[in-house]
C-alpha positions in Angstrom: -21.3 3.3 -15.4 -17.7 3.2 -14.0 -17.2 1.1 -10.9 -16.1 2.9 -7.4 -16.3 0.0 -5.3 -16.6 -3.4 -6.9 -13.7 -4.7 -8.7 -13.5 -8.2 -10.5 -13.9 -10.3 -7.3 -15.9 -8.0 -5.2 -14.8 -5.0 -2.6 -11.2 -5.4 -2.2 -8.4 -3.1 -0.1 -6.4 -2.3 2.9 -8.2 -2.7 6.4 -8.9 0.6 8.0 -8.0 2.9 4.9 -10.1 3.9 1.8 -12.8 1.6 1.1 -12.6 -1.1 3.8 -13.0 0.5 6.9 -15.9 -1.1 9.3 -18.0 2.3 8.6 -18.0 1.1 4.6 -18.5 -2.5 5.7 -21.6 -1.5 7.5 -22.8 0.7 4.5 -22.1 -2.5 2.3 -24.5 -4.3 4.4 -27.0 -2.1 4.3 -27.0 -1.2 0.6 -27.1 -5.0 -0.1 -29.6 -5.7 2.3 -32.0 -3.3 1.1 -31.7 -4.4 -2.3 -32.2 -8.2 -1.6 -34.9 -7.7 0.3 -37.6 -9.3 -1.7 -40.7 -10.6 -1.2 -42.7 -10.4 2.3 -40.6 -13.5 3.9 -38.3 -13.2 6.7 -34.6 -12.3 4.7 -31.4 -13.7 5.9 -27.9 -13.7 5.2 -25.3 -16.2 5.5 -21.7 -14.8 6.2 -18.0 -15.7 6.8 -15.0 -15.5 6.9 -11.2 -16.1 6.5 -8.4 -16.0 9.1 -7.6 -12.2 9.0 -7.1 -10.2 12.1 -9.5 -8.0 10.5 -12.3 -10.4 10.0 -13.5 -9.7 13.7 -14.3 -6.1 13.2 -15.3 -6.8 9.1 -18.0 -9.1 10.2 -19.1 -7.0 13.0 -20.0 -4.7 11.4 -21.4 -6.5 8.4 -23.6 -8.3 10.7 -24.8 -4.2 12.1 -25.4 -3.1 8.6 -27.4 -6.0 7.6 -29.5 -6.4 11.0 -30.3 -3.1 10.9 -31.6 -3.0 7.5 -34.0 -6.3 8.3 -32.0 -8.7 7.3 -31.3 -11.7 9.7 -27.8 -12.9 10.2 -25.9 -16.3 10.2 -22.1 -16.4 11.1 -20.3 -19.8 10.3 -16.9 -18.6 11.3 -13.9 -19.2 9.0 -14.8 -21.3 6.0 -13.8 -21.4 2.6 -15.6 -18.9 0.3 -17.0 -22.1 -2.0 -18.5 -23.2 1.5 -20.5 -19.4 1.7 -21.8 -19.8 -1.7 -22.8 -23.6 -1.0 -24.8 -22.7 2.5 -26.4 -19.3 1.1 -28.2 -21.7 -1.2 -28.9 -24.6 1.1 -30.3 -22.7 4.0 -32.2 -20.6 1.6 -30.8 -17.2 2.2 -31.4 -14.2 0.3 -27.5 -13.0 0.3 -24.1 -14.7 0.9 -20.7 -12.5 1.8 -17.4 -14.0 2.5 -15.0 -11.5 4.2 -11.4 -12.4 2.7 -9.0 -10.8 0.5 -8.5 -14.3 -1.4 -4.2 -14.4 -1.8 -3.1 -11.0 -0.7 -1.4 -10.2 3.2 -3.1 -10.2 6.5 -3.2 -6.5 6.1 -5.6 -6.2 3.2 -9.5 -7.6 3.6 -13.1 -7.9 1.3 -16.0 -8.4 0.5 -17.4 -11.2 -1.6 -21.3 -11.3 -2.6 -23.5 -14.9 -3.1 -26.9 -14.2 -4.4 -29.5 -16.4 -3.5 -29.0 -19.1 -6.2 -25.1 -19.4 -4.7 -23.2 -17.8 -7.9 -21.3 -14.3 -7.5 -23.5 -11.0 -8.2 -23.9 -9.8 -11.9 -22.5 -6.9 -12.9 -25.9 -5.4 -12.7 -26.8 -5.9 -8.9 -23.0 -4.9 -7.8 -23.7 -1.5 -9.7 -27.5 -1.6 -8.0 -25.4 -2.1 -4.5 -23.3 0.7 -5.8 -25.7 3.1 -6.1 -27.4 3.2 -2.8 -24.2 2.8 -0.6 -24.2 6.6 -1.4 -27.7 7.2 -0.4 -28.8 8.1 3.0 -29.7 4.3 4.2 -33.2 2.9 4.3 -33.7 1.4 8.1 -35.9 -1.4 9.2 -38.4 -0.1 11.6 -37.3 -1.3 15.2 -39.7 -4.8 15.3 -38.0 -5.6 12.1 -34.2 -5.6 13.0 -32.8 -8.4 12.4 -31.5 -11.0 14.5 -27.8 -12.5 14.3 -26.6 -16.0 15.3 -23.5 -18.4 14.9 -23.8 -21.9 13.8 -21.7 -24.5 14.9 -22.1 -27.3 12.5 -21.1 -25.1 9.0 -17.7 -27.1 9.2 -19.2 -30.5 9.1 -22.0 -29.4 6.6 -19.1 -28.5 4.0 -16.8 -31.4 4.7 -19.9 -33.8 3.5 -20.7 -31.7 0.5 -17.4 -31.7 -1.2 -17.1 -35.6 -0.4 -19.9 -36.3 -2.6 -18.3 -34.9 -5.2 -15.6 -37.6 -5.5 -18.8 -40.8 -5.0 -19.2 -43.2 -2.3 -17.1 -45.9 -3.3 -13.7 -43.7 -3.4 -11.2 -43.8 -1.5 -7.6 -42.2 -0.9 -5.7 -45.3 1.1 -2.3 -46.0 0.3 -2.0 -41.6 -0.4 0.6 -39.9 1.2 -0.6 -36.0 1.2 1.0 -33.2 1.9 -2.1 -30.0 2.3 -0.5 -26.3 2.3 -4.1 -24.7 4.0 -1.9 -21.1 3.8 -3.0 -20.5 7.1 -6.5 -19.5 5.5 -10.1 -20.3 5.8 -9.7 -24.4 5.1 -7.1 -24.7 7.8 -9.8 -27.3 9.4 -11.9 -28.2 6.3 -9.4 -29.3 3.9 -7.0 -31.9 5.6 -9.8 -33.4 7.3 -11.8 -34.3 4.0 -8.9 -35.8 2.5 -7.9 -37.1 5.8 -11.8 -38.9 6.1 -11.2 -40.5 2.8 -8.3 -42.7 3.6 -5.1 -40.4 2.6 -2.1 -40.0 5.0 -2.2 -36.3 5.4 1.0 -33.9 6.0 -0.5 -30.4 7.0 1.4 -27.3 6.3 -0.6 -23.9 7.3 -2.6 -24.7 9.6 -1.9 -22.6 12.4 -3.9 -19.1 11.7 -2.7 -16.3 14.0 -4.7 -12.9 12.3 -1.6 -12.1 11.0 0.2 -14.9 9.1 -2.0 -15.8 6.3 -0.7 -16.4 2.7 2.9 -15.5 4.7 5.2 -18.1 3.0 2.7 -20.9 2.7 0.0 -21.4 0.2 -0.6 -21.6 -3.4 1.4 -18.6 -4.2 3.8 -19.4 -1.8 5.4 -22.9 -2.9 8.8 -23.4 -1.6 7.0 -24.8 1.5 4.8 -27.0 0.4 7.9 -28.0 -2.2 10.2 -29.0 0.0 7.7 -31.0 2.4 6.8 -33.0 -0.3 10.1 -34.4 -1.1 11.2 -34.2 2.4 8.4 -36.5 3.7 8.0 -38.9 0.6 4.4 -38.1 -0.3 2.9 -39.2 -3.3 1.2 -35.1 -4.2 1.2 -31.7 -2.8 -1.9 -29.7 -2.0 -1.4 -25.4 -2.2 -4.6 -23.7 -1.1 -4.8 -20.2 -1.0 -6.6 -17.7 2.0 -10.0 -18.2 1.2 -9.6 -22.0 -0.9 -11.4 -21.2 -3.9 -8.4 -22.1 -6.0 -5.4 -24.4 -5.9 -2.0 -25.1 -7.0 -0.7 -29.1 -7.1 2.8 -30.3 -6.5 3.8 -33.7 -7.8 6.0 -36.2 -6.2 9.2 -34.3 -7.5 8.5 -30.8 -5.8 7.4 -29.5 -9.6 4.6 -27.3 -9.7 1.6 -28.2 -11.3 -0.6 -25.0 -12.7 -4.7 -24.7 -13.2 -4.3 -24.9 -16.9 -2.9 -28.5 -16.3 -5.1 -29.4 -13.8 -8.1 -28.2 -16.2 -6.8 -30.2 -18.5 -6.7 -33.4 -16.3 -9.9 -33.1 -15.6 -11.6 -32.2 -18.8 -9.9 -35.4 -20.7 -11.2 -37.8 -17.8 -14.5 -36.1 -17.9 -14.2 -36.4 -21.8 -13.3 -40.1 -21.8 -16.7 -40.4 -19.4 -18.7 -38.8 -21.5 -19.7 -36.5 -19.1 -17.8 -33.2 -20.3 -20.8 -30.4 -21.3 -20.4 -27.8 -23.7 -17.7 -29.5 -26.3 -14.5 -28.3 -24.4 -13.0 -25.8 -21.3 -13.7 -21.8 -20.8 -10.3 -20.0 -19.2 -9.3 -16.7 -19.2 -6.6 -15.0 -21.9 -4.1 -15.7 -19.3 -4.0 -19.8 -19.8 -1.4 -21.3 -21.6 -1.7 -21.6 -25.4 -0.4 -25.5 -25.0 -3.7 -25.7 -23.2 -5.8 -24.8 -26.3 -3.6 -27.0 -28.3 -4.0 -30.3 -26.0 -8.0 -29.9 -26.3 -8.1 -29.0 -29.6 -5.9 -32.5 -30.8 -9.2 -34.2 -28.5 -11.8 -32.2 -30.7 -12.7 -29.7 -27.8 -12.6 -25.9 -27.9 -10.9 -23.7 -25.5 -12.9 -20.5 -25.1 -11.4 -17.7 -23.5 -12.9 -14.6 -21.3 -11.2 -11.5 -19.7 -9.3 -12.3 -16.4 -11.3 -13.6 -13.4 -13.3 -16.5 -12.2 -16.9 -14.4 -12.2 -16.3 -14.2 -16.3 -15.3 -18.0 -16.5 -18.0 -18.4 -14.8 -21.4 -16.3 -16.9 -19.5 -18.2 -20.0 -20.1 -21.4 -18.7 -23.3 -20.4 -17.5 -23.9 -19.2 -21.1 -22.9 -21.8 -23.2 -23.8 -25.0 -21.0 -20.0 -25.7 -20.0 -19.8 -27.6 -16.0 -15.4 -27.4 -16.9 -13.7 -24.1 -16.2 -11.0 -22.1 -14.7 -7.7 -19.8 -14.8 -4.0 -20.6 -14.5 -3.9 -19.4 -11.3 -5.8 -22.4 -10.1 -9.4 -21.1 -9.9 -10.9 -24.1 -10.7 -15.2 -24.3 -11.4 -17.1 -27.7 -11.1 -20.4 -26.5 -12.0 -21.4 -30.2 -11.3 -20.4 -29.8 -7.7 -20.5 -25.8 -7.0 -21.1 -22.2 -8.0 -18.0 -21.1 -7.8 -14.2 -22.0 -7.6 -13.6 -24.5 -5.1 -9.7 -25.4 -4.5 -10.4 -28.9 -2.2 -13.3 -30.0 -4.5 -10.6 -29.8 -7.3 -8.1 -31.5 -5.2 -10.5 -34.0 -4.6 -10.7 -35.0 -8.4 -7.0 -34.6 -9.0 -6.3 -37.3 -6.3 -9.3 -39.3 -7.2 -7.6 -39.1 -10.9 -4.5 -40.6 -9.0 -6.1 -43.6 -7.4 -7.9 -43.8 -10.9 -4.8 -44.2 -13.3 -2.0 -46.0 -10.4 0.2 -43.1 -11.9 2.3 -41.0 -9.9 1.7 -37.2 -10.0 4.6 -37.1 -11.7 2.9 -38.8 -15.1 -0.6 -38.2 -14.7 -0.6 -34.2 -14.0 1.8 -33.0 -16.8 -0.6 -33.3 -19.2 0.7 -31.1 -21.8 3.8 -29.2 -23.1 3.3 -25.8 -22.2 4.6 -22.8 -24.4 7.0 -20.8 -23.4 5.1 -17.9 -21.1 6.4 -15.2 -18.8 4.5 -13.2 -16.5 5.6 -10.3 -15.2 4.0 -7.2 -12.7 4.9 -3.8 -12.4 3.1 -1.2 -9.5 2.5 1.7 -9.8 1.0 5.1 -7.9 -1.3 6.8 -9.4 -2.7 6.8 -12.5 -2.6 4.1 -14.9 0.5 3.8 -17.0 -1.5 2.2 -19.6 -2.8 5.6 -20.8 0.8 6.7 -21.7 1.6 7.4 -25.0 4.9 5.8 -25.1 3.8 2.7 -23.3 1.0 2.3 -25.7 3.5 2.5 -28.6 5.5 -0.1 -26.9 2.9 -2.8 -26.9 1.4 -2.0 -30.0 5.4 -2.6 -31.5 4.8 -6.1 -29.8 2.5 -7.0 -30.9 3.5 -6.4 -34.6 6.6 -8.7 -33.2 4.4 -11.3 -31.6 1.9 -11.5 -34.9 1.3 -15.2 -35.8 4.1 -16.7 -33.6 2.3 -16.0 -29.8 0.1 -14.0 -27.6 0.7 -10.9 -25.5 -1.8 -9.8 -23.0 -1.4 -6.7 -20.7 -3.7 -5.8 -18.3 -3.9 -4.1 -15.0 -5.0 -5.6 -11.7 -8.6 -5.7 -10.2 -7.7 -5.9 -6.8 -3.9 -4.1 -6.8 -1.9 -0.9 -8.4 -0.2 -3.9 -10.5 0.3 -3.7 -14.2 0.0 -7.2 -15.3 2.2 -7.7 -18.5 2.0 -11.5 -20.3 3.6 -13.0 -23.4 3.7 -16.5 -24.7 5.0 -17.6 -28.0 7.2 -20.5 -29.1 10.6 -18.5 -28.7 11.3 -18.2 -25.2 13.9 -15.6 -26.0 11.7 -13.4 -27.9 9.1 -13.4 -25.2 11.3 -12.6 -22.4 12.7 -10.1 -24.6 8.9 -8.5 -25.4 8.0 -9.0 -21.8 11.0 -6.6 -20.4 10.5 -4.0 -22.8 7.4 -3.7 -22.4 8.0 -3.4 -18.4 10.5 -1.2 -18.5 7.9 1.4 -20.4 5.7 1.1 -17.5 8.0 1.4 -15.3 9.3 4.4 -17.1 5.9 6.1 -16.7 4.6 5.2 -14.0 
């Protein structure tokens, strides 16, 4: 059954257009209601939310659709999606929704769904909640509305959590960090965990106005958080993005430090511990093929999904992995949470740092990455891939690409982008591959 509303990290678009208007956001909540409403208990629903001017009228009218299918509500405010997930589960709720649109600009918004165990939905309850947003709505009888409240201590709850997941004897003194928060939903959370551990913190996004979120700050945003590093003298750089389940690291030089490497990091100290499950690392096609080659020379496997977190994430369920992640800096502890959780990561990285006395410098460049050149194309529409002329073009690069590198093209789950990757040892040839093959689209689009 072809999706309509879900794409690969929930209900994604532009605020008051299309699919993410507050009428669909109440629909949302009542189609999701209904269908966790089991058992004869009283049900209840955690939600929050990111920075974004639209948030206010998002969660408004989340918190009608799901009162007014039964369901009682608890608001935290802004927190980091990883913090959703983590409270669904420990104040036994039925459902979790963070409202955030993850990296993209104040103007888009979301959805993001927790069932009651704290992981992302399955393909098979998204299609469930699918189904009956387009039926007349089932609602609760009027003693069985639910109630809605806020809770104040959400904040505090998380900041202990993701502490634990670094033990009680560490500690960050001496650290000079610099925290990019993007403006986003760990604008409070982040620099004060690090900042309770014993670093010297540097904050950079942490002034959230509705509108400025992801807006030259963050992790895809690193010129920032660059420069401050080097500016001020600190010893790492911390990129968040809008709703901190991923991260990008910046060593003492300004040079950027990717997921695959930070992946790496941690799987060869979890290695060396013995405490690395599953034999190796699950990523997506997009990581870097110097990742598979650094694991592989330590006798553990790289095994690769289709592009984002939620399919890391069944294949670590799957095959008993706690290690995984995407280049992009989605980066799953499944020791410490059940889903990607950027300040738990940077927890470990700088934990790594007190560990080895390295700078960032040494300790985070872990391997040589191959040559690799990502490139995105938009488009209106439908999708260029269905041309005939495009399709000729990849498949002739692929015959180019045979035993000497990769080429992955794919298009967006969240935008109109065309996503077109190569890698291979020649850095000419995969420039070369990567343009052609963007000048099709662009041609046909």
């Amino acid at each position: 059954m072809a999706r309509k509303f879900f794409g690969t990290d929930g209900i994604r678009g532009r605020t008051n257009s299309g699919k993410m208007t507050a009428a669909m956001a109440m629909t949302v909540g009542q189609a999701a209601g209904l269908h966790f409403r089991r058992g004869d208990h009283r049900h209840r629903v955690v939600i929050g939310k990111d920075t974004r001017l639209s948030g206010y009228m998002m969660e408004s009218a989340l918190v009608a659709g799901f009162t007014s299918s039964g369901m009682d509500v608890i608001m935290t405010g802004p927190l980091p999606t990883p913090a959703i997930a983590m409270l669904t589960r420990e104040m036994r709720a039925d459902l979790g929704v963070m409202i955030s649109a993850s990296h993209n600009p104040y103007e888009d918004n979301g959805i993001k769904l927790f069932g009651p165990d704290g992981f992302k939905l399955s393909d098979e309850d998204e299609l469930a909640i699918e189904a009956l947003i387009g039926e007349q709505p089932v609602l609760a009888d009027a003693p069985e509305i639910g109630r809605a409240r806020r809770i104040e201590d959400a904040r505090g709850r998380y900041i202990h959590a993701i502490k634990q997941s670094v033990g009680p004897a560490m500690r960050f003194d001496g650290l000079k960090v610099v925290i990019d928060c993007a403006n986003g939903a760990a604008y409070q959370v982040a620099p004060s965990a690090i900042w309770e551990l014993g670093a010297e913190v540097v904050t950079l996004g942490v002034e959230p106005n509705g509108t400025n979120i992801n807006r030259n700050v963050g992790s895809t945003a690193l010129d920032a958080v660059k420069a401050k590093v080097v500016e001020v003298g600190a010893d790492i750089g911390i990129a968040l993005d809008g709703d901190a389940d991923r991260l990008i690291v910046v060593d003492e030089k300004g040079r950027t430090v990717d997921g695959d490497q930070i992946m790496a990091l941690i799987a060869d100290r979890m290695a060396d511990k013995g405490v690395l499950r599953g034999g190796g690392v699950v990523a997506t096609v997009m990581s870097n093929l110097g990742l598979e080659r650094h694991l592989a020379e330590r006798g553990l496997t790289l095994e690769r999904t289709k592009v984002g977190d939620r399919y890391v994430l069944e294949r670590m369920k799957e095959g008993g992995f706690n290690v995984g992640g995407e280049q992009s800096g989605h980066m799953i502890l499944l020791d410490h949470g059940t889903t990607g959780d950027g300040t738990i990561a940077a927890l470990r990285v700088l934990s790594s740092l007190v560990w080895s006395g390295k700078p960032a410098s040494e300790l985070l460049h872990v391997f040589d990455p191959v040559p690799q050149l990502l490139k995105n194309v938009r488009y209106e529409g439908s999708s260029p891939l269905d041309d005939e002329t495009v399709k000729r073009v990849i498949a002739d690069a692929e015959s180019e690409l045979s035993g000497k590198g990769r080429l992955v093209i794919r298009a967006s789950g969240t935008e109109p982008l065309i996503r077109v990757m190569a890698e291979g040892d020649d850095a000419d040839q995969v420039e070369t591959v990567v343009d052609r093959i963007c000048d099709a689209v662009r041609g046909a689009a």
